[in-house]
N, C-alpha and C positions, 0 to 999 in steps of 0.2 A: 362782462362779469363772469370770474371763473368759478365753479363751485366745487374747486379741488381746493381740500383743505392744507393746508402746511402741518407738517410734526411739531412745530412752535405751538400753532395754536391749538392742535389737538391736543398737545400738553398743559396747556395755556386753561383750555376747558375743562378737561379732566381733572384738574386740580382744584378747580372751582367748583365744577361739582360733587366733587370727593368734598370738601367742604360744608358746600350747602348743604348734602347730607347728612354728613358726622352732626354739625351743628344741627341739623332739625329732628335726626334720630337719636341724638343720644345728651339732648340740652342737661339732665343731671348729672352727667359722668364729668362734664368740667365743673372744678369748684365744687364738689359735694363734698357736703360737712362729715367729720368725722364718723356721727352717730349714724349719718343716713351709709355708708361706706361701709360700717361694722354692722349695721343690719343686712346690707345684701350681700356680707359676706356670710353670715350666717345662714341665710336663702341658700346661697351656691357650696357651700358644704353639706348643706341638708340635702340637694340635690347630687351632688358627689357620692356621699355616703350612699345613694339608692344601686350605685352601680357594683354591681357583683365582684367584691375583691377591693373592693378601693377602702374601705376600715381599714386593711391590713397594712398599706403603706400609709394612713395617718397613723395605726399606733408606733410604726418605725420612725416617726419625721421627728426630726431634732427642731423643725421649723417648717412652717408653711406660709406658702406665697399665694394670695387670691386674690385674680380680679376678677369679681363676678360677670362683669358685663364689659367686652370689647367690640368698640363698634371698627368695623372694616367697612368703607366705601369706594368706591373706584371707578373710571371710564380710562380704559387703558392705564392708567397714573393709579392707584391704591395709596391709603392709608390707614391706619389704624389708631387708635386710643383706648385708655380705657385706665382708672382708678382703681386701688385697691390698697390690703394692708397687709405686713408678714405675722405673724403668729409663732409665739414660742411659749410652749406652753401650753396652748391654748388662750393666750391673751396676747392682745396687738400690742406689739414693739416697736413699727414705724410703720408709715406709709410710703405707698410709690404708685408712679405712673408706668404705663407700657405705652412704649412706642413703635410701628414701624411702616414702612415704606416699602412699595414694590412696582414693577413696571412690566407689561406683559397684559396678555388677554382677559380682563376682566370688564363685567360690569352689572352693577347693582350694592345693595347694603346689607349684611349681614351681623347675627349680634352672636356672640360666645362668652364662654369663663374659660377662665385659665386658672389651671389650681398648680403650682411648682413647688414640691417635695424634697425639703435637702435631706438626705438618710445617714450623713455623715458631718458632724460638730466638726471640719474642719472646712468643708463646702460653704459651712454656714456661714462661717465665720468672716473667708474671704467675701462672702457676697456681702453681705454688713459691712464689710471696710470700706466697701467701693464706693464710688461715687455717683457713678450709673454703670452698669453691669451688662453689656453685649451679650445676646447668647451667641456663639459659634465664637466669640472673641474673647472675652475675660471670661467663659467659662461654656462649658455644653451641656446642653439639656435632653437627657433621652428622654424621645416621644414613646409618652407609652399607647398601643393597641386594645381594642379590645381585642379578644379571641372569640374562636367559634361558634360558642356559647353564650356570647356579648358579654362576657366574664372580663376583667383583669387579671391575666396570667403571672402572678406574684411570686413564682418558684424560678423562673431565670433573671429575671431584675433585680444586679448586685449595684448600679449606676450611683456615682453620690448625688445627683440631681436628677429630677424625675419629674415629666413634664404630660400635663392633663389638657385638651382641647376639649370641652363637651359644648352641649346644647341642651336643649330642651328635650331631643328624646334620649340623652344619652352622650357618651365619646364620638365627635365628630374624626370621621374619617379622611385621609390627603390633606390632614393642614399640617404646618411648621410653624416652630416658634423661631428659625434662623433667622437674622437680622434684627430681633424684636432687641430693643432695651429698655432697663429697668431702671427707675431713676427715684430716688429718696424724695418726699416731696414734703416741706416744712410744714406739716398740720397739726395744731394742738387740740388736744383732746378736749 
């Protein structure tokens, strides 16, 4: 009996436990109703707003993208989920999912929001047309930082799309939205 694993199956299990987690950490984010979706988006911009400088790119946003909670789980294999709705206005105009995939040293489960800022009515517009929206492929997302200060530095950011990783204390630091996609998801109000 050898107890040298194969890449098959270490893939094989990473996937399955990237699974069982998603599913047992984040049972609301599939299928949640409209109303339970526009309530924790309202949560995650209430939290947004707390960060130093982030008002000033919602009063710029021709449109805003949130999903308040993305669960990422992983054993070597990652993936991610997570619901949410775009806001123009200030009132929700569609819903979408996030999606994405990654392969590399990881393991354990982690939860975030994503907030994506279009600052220009013609960013928007293509993202609305699309059908599911790649970032780094049908379009790119600048990751924004905090600075020094744990501020949002809003004096060099001209980007038409603008992209928010936080948590619970704040802008989480060393993440990407590259690979993630955005997918329209048929929900009535």
């Amino acid at each position: 009996m050898s107890y040298i694993i194969s890449t098959r199956r270490l893939l094989g299990l990473g996937l399955l436990f990237t699974a069982l987690i998603t599913l047992f950490l984040a049972p609301s984010s599939y299928a949640a109703s409209v109303a339970e979706i526009d309530r924790e988006i309202d949560r995650a911009l209430d939290d947004f707003r707390k960060i130093d400088g982030a008002d000033a790119f919602l009063r710029i946003a021709k449109g805003v993208l949130v999903f308040p909670k993305v669960y990422k789980a992983g054993v070597g294999v990652g993936g991610e989920y997570g619901e949410g709705a775009l806001r123009v206005g200030g009132k929700t105009v569609d819903y979408y999912s996030t999606a994405a995939a990654s392969v590399g040293f990881q393991l354990g489960a982690q939860a975030k929001s994503i907030v994506v800022i279009f600052t220009e009515e013609s960013a928007l517009k293509k993202f609305r047309k699309s059908e599911g929206w790649k970032v780094g492929v049908d379009g790119s997302v600048a990751l924004v930082d905090i600075g020094v200060g744990k501020a949002v530095d809003t004096t060099n950011i001209k980007d038409p799309v603008l992209g928010f990783i936080f948590g619970q204390k704040g802008l989480m630091y060393n993440l990407t939205l590259e690979g993630s996609k955005f997918t329209k998801l048929d929900k009535k109000k």
